[in-house]
C-alpha positions as CSV (number, residue, x, y, z in Angstrom):
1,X,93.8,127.8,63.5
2,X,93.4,124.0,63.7
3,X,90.6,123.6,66.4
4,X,89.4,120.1,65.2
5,X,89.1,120.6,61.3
6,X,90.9,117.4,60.5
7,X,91.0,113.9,61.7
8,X,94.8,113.9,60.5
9,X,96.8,117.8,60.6
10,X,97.7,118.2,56.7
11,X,101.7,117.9,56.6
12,X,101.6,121.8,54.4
13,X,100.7,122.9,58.2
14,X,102.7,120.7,60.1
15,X,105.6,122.2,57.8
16,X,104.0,125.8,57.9
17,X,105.1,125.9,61.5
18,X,108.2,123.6,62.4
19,X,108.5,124.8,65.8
20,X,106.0,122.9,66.9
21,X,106.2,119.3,67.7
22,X,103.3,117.2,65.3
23,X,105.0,114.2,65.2
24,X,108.1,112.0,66.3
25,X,110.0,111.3,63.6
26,X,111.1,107.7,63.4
27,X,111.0,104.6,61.6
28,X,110.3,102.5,65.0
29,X,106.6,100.8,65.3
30,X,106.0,103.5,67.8
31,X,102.9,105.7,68.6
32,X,102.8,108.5,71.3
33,X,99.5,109.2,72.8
34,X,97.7,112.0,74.6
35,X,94.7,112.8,77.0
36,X,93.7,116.3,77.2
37,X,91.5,117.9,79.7
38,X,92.0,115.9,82.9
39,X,92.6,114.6,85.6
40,X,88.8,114.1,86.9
41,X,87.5,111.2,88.7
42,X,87.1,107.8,87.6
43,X,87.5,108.2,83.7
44,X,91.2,108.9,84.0
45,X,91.8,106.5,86.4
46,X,89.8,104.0,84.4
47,X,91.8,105.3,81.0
48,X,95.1,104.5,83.3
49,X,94.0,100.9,83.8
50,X,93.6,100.6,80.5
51,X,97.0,101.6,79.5
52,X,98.2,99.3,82.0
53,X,96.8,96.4,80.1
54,X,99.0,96.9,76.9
55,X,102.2,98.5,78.8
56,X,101.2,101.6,77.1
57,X,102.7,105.2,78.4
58,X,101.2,108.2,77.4
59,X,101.2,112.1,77.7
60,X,98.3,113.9,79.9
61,X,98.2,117.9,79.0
62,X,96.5,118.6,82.0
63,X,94.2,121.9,83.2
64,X,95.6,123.4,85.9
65,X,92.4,123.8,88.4
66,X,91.5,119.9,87.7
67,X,94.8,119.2,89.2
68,X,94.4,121.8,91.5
69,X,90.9,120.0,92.4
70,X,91.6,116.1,92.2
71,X,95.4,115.9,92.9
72,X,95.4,112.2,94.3
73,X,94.2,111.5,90.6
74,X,97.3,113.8,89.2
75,X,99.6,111.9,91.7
76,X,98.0,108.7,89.8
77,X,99.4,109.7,86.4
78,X,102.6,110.2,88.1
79,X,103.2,107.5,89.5
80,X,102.2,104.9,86.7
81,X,105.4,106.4,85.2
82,X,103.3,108.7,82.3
83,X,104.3,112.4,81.5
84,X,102.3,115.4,81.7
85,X,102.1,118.9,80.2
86,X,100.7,121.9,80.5
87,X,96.7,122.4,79.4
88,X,96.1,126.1,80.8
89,X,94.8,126.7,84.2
90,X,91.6,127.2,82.9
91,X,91.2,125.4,79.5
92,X,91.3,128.7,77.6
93,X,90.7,129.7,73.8
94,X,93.7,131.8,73.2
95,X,91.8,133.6,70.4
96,X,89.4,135.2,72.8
97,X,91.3,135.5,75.9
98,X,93.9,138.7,76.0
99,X,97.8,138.0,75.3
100,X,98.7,138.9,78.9
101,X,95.3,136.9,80.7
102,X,96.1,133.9,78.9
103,X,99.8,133.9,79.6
104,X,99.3,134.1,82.9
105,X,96.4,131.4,82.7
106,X,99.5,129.3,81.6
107,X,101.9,130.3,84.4
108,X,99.5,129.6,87.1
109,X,98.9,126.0,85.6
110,X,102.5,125.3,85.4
111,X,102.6,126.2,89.3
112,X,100.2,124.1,90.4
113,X,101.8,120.9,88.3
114,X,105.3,121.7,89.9
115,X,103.7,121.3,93.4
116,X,103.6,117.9,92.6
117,X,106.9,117.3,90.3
118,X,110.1,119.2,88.9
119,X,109.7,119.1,85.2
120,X,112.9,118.5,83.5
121,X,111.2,119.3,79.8
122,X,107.7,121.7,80.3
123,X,105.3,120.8,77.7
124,X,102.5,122.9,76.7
125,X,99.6,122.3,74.5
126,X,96.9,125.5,73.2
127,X,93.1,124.2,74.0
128,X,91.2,123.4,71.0
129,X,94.7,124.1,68.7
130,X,94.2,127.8,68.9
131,X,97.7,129.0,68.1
132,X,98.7,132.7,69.4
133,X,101.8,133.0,68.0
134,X,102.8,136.1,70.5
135,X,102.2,133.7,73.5
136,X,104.0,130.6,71.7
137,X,107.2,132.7,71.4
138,X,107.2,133.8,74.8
139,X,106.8,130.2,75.8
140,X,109.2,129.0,73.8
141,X,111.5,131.7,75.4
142,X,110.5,130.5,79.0
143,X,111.4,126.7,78.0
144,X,108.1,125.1,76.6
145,X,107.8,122.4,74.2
146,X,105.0,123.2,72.4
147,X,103.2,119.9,71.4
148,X,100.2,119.7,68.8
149,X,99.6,116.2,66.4
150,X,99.1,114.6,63.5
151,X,96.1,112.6,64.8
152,X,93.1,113.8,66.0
153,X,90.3,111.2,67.8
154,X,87.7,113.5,68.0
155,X,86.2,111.7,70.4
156,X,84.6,114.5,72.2
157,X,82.4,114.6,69.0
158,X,78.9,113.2,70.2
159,X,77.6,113.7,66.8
160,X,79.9,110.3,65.8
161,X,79.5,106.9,66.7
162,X,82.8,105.2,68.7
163,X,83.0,102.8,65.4
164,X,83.6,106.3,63.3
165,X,86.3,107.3,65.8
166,X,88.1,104.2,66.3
167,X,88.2,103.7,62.3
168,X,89.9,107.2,61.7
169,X,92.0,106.8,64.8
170,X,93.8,103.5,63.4
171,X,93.8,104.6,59.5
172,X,96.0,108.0,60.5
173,X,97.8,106.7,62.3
174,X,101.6,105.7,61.6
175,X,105.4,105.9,62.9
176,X,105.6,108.5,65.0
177,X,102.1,109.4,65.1
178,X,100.7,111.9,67.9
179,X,97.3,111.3,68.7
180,X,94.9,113.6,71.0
181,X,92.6,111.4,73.2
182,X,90.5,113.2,75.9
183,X,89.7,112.2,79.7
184,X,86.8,114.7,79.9
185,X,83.0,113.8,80.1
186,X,82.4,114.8,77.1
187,X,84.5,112.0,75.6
188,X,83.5,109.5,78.6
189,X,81.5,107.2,77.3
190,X,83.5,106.8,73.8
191,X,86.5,106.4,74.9
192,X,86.4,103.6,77.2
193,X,84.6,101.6,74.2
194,X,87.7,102.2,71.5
195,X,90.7,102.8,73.7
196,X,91.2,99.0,74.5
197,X,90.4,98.5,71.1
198,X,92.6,101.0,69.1
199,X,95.8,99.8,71.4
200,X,95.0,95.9,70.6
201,X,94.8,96.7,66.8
202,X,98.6,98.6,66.9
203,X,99.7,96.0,69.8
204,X,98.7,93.3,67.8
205,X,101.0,94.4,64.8
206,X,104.2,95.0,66.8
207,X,103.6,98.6,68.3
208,X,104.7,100.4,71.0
209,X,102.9,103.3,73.1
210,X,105.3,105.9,74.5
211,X,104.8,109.4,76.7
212,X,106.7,112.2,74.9
């Protein structure tokens, strides 16, 4: 439904479908970021160093077999106090993978993150923004959050430049603003150029990061 097509979600479809979370609402200087994809080596560690440096917190929607694969890097996320949510096992496109298959997909990555910690509040977020409604209910009914945003980086776009990226990122911005970062390789080399630099802008101005 959404699957990239704007750098900032219209609010006629973040009011089309109120039971999902696009934004916080709030009149606080504060801006809630999120890294899907990970964990993998190096870039997400390298992404938590960086959050370190403004006191930033953040949300990682993880895929399940990159935990299952790098869980000292998981355990990393953990412990530098951010939240994580639920990415799929295997980062799948809900329009192309059957209701039951990709319920299941989302079952088995929840499994694998509560090896490592007891969520209080599951969050979950559809890969590339492809909403199946049928699987959204059921998740609801299973206790999901079901997170999207009103900012999108694109910075797994390697047709634009990091100058694009960072631009957009800080004019959509605002209040309350959820914005999708990635720590995959296709972002890699991007995001460790605007990340420092997108944080010191809001920083700068009085904001706060904060997980969700």
């Amino acid at each position: 439904m959404f699957d990239g097509a704007f750098f900032k979600t219209p609010n006629v479809i973040q009011n089309l479908f109120p039971s999902f979370l696009w934004k916080i609402n709030t009149s606080e200087k504060l801006i809630y970021p999120t890294f899907d994809d990970g964990p993998i080596p190096e870039l997400t560690q390298q992404i938590l160093n960086i959050l370190d440096q403004f006191d930033a917190k953040a949300t990682f929607f993880c895929v399940g077999d990159n935990v299952r694969k790098h869980p000292d890097i998981f355990l990393s996320i953990l412990r530098e106090g951010h939240a994580v949510g639920n990415h799929t096992f295997n980062h799948l496109k809900a329009w192309k993978t059957g209701h039951d298959d990709f319920l299941n997909n989302v079952l088995l990555c929840q499994r694998e993150i509560e090896k490592h910690i007891d969520q209080e509040r599951k969050l979950f977020r559809f890969p590339y923004g492809q909403i199946n409604f049928k699987v959204a209910r059921e998740l609801k009914r299973k206790g999901f959050s079901l997170i999207m945003w009103d900012v999108l980086s694109k910075d797994y776009n390697i047709s634009l430049p990091a100058e694009k990226i960072l631009m957009k990122s800080i004019q959509f911005s605002e209040n309350g603003s959820i914005i999708v970062f990635h720590d995959n390789f296709k972002a890699k080399d991007k995001i460790l150029q605007f990340l420092p630099l997108y944080l010191k802008h809001f920083s700068d101005i009085g904001y706060k990061f904060k997980k969700l």
